[in-house]
N, C-alpha and C positions, 0 to 999 in steps of 0.2 A: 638826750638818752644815749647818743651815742658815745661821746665822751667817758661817763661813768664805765661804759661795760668797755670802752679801750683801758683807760686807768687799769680797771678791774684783770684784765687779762692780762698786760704788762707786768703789773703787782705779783700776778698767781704765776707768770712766765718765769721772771729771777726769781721769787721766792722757790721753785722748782729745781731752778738750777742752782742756788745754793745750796738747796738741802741737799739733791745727788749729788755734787759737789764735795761738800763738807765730808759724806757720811764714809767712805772709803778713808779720806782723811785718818776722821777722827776711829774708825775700826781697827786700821794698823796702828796707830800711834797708841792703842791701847792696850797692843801685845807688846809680854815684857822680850829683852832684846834677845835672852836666852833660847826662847822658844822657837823664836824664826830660824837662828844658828843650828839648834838640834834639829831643825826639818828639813835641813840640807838645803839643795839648790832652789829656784824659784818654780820650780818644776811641779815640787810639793811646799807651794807657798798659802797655800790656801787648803783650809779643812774642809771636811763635809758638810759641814755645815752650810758652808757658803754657797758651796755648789748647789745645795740641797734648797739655798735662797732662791739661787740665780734657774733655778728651772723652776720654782713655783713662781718667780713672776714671768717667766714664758706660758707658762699651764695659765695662768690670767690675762692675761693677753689674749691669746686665742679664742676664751671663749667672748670675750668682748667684743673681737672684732667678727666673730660669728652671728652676734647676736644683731649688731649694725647689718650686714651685709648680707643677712636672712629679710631682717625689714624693707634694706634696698630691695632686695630681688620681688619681695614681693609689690612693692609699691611700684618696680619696674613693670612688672607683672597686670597691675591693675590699671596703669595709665595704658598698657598696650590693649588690652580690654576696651578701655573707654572710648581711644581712638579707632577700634577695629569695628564696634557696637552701632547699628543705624540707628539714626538721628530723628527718622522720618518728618524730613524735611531737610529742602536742598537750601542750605546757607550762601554757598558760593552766586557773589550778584546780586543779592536780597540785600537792601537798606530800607532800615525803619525810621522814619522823624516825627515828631513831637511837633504839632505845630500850634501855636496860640492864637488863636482870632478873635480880636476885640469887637466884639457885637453889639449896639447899642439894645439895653432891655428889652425897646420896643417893639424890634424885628419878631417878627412871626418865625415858623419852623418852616417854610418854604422861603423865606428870603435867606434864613441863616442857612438851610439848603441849597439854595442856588450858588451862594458864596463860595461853600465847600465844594460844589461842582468847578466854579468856575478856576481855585485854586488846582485842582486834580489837574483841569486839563493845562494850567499853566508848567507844573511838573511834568507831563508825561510829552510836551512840547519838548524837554532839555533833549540835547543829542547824544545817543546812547543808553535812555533809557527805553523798556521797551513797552512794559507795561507798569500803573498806579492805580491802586486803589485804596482805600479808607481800612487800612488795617493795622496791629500790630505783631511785631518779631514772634515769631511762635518760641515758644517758652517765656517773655515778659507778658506784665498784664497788671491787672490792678489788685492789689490784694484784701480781700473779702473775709469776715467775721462775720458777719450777720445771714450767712442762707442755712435754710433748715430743709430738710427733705420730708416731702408729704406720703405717710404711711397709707396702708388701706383702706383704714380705718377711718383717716380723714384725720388724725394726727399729724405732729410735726417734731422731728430730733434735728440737733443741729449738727454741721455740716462739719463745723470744722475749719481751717483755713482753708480759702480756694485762693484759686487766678481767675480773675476774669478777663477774656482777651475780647477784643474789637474786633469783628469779621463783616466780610460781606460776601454773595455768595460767590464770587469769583475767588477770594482769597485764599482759599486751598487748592486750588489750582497754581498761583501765581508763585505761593512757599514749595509746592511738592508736598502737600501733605493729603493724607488718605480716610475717605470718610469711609467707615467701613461698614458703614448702618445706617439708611435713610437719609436725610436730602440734607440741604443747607438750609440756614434760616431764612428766612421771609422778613428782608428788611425792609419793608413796610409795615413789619407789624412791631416794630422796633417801641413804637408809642403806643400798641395797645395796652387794652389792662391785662393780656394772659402774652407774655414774650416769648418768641422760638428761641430755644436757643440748642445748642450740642453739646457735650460731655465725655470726657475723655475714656477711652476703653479703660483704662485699670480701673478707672473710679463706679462705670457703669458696672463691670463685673463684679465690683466688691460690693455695692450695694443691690443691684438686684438679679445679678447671675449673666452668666451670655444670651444674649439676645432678648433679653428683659427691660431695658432701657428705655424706648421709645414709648412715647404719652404719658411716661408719669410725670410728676412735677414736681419743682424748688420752689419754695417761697425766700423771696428778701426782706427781712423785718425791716431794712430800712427804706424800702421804696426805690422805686425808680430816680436816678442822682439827678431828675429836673424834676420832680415829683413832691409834694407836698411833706412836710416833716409829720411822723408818723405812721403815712401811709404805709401800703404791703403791696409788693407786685409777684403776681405767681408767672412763673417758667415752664415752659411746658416744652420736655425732652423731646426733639426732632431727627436726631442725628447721634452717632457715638465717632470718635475720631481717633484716630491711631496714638496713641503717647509720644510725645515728644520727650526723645529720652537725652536729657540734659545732663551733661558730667558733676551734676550740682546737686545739693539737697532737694533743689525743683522739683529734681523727676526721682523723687524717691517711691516706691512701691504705695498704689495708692492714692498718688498726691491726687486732689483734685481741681480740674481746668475747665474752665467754663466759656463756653465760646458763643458770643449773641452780637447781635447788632448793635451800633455804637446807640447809644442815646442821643434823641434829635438836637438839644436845644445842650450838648456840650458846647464848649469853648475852646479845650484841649483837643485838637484833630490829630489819631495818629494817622500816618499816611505810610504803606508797602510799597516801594517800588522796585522792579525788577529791570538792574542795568548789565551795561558792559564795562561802566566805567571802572577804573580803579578808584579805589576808595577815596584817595583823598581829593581826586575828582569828584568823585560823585558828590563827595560834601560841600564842596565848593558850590558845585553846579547848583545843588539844590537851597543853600544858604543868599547865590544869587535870586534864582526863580524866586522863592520865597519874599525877597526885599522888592524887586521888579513888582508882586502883588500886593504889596502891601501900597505900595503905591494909591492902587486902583483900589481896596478895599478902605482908604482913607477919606478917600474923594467921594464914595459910596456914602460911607457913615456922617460924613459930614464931621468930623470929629478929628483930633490928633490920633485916635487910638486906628493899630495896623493889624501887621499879622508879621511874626514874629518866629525864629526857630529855638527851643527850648534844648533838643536834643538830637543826633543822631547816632545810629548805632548800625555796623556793619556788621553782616553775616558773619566773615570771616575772622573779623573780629572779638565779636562778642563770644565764637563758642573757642577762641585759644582763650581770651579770658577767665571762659568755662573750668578749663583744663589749668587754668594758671597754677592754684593751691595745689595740685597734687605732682604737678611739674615741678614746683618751688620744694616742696619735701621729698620727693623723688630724688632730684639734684643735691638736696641739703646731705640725707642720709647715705646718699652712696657715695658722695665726697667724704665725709666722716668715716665711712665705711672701708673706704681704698687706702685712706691712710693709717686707719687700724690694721688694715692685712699689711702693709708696709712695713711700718713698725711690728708687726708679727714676725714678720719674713724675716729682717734684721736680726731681732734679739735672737734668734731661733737659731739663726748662722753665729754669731755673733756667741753663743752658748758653747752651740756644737763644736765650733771651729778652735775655743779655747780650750775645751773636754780635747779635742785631738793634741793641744799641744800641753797639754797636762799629762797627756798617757802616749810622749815619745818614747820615752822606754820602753812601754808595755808594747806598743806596736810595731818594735824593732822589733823586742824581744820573741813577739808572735812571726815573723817575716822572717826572724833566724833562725827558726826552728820549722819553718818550709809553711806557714798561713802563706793565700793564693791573694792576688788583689780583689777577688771579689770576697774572697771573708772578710778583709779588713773591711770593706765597701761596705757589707752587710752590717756588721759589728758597728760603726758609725751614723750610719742610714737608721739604725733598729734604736737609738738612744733616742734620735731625734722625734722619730714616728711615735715613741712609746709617751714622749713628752706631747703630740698632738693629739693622740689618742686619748688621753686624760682630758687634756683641756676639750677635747670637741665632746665629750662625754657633758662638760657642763655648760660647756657651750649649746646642745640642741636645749635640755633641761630650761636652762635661761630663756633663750628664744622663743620657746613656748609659753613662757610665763610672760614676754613684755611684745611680745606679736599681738597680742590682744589688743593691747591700746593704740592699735592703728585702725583697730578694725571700720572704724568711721572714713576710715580714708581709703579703703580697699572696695574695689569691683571686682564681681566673677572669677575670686581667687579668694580662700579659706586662709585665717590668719597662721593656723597648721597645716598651708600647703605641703604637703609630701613630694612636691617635683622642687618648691625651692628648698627645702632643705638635704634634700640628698645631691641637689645640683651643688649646692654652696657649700655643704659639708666633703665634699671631693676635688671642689676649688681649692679647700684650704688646704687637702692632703697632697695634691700635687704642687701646691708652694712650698709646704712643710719638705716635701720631697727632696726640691729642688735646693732648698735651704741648706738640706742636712747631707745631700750629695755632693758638695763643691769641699767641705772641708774633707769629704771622705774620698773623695778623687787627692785631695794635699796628701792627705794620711797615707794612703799607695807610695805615694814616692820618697817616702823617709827610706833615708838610709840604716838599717840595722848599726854597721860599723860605728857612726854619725850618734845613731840615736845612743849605746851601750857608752861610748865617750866621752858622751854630753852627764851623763850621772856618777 
């Protein structure tokens, strides 16, 4: 892929520079030799027209690059939001692993239990960890289709997409996260037929109001995941928990998260542990521990099969990943953005500066008849400004019309922020300023004498 879009940009680069190129070119070469003769010196070598070109594509310009550098500000805007916004829950130190334990069939839920204990305490053995328990990273979890919510009636509507995460009742102690309604689950009732489990505060209030929560129930159409195909296992709400508000679609308004005890007779163990280490310590440390038991669980089973690491994931890690898409577009569009106001800056001087030397006469001629250097100042300054002033006119117009299609990528900032556009629309006046004041500090110092002998 890459290749094609270099080609491609290459291709569109000199095809750019030929045609600007060419097009001056072929414009004089198309006036007959008479006409240039009768307009006198180079001074008056160019009509209105051209002038009349050469500021409407400044006037396009400007609103282009307003329209970029409105989106930066906002998306600047929204990443500082998301980084400012509690988490509730403490990432830094928190690593989550995947761990895979091959269990022959036969094993009961208390030997495959003992297993899982005795791996815990081989983890929480490494140095610099402090505390492990049998959970997973708040905001991952398993994602769910099949729960319904039981009406009063004794009905059921469905749920929708959930997360269901793995807890135990230490585990929200261990993450920093806050039950704000009744207890933790009862992971002994993990293999009943009715499951505790908890439910995240946005989802409890959208469905049965503040403080309404607690003892109604979820049904799972497909059963408990060691549980007979067909079967239903009902949920019975214990607890509601703070949202974990993740820079992601996860934690969209809403989302629903379901937090219960791991199921006895899985295979997949995720495991929370809270260290000091650095990261790529800690993965290390635990991809050791991990192989160290698999040892002892092979010699157990009597079999080749072990215990194995699938995955791991760091706190700190995972939530810059979080942040990655709107960092990655943030950086795209305000690099785009800086070099549209660049090339704004440019043409805009680049305009003015030639409008000065097109009207060395006139500003002799004004200077010999006693103009002050802040008239000429103003007189120069007012061309340019008048040429920002149009383009930012269409410039707000535009950015209100293509700010919208960010809107998916925006936090706690309106795609018609009123602070970024009056910020960035006075960004651009004080460049436009600054532009159209360096030719007009030149235009002071012409000489009257100078200028009247040059015509």
């Amino acid at each position: 892929i890459a290749m094609p879009v270099l080609l491609w940009s290459a291709l569109l680069s000199i095809g750019t520079g030929i045609l600007f190129g060419f097009a001056p070119g072929l414009l004089a070469g198309g006036r007959p030799a008479g006409d240039i003769l009768r307009r006198g010196t180079h001074t008056a070598s160019s009509g209105a027209w051209l002038r009349r070109m050469r500021s409407a594509l400044i006037v396009a310009e400007i609103p282009m690059s307003l329209v970029l550098l409105v989106g930066a500000g906002l998306l600047v805007r929204s990443f500082a939001a998301l980084q400012a916004r509690p988490l509730n829950f403490e990432p830094r130190g928190l690593v989550s692993t995947i761990v895979i334990m091959m269990f022959p069939r036969d094993w009961s839920i208390e030997a495959r239990a003992a297993r899982r204990a005795e791996m815990l305490v081989q983890l929480r053995a490494i140095p610099g960890v402090t505390e492990a328990t049998t959970g997973m990273m708040p905001g991952l979890g398993w994602l769910q289709f099949n729960l319904e919510v039981e009406t009063a009636d004794g009905e059921s509507m469905p749920l929708g997409e959930a997360t269901t995460t793995f807890v135990t009742p230490e585990y929200f102690r261990i993450t920093g996260m806050q039950i704000v309604e009744g207890r933790p689950p009862d992971a002994q009732a993990a293999s009943m037929e009715t499951r505790e489990v908890l439910v995240n505060r946005g989802l409890a209030n959208r469905l049965w109001g503040p403080g309404n929560a607690i003892g109604n129930h979820l049904r799972d159409r497909r059963g408990p995941l060691d549980g007979p195909p067909g079967s239903t296992q009902r949920h019975r709400i214990v607890g509601v928990v703070a949202d974990v508000q993740l820079p992601s679609r996860r934690s969209v308004a809403g989302a629903a998260n379901i937090y219960a005890p791991m199921p006895p007779r899985i295979g997949e163990v995720p495991v929370l542990l809270r260290t000091t280490l650095s990261p790529a310590e800690a993965i290390s440390s635990i991809r050791r521990a991990v192989a160290d038991y698999s040892v002892t669980l092979r010699a157990a089973n009597g079999s080749p099969g072990g215990a194995i690491v699938r995955s791991v994931t760091v706190g700190e890690t995972f939530i810059r990943e979080e942040l990655a898409p709107t960092r990655f577009a943030m950086a795209l569009l305000l690099a785009f953005a800086v070099i549209a106001l660049v090339l704004s800056a440019v043409g805009l001087y680049g305009v003015i500066a030639y409008s000065v030397t097109q009207r060395t006469r006139e500003i002799g001629v004004r200077i010999a008849l006693g103009a002050d250097h802040r008239s000429v100042e103003r007189l120069v300054v007012a061309a340019g400004l008048k040429l920002t002033t149009i383009g930012l006119a269409a410039g707000v117009l535009g950015a209100l019309a293509s700010t919208r299609l960010l809107a998916s990528l925006l936090y706690g900032v309106s795609p018609a922020d009123p602070v970024s556009f009056v910020a960035i629309a006075l960004l651009v006046v004080a460049i436009a300023f600054v532009a159209s004041y360096m030719p007009a500090r030149h235009a002071t110092r012409i000489d009257p004498m100078t200028a009247l002998r040059a015509e």
